[in-house]
Steps between C-alpha positions, in 0.01 A plus 500: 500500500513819391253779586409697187351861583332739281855696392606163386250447267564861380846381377359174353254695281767806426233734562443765686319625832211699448648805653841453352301491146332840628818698581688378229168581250498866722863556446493415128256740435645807700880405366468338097297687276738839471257811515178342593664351788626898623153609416329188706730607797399886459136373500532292796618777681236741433225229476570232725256302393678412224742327655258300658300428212855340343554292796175406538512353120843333520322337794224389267697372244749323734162276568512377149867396473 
């Protein structure tokens, strides 16, 4: 019998991990929207708590998909 493990069940829903969701969320936001992107990325630098506050929600969300 076969052993079915957590990454299995992953590919039998076609979802994703948590923390793939959360990078992929992250990297959408700093790469797709044109300007506000550049501007997110200028205000991450000087604020860094930006950044974490849009990690920290494409966390969140990730818990409702």
């Amino acid at each position: 019998m076969k052993e079915l493990s957590f990454e299995n069940m992953e590919g039998i829903v076609g979802g994703l991990s948590a923390a793939d969701y959360t990078i992929a969320c992250t990297k959408s936001y700093y790469a797709d929207y044109g300007w506000w992107s550049v501007s997110l990325a200028i205000a991450s630098f000087v604020d860094p708590g930006i950044g974490i506050t849009v990690i920290a929600a494409c966390a969140l969300s990730s818990l409702a998909q």
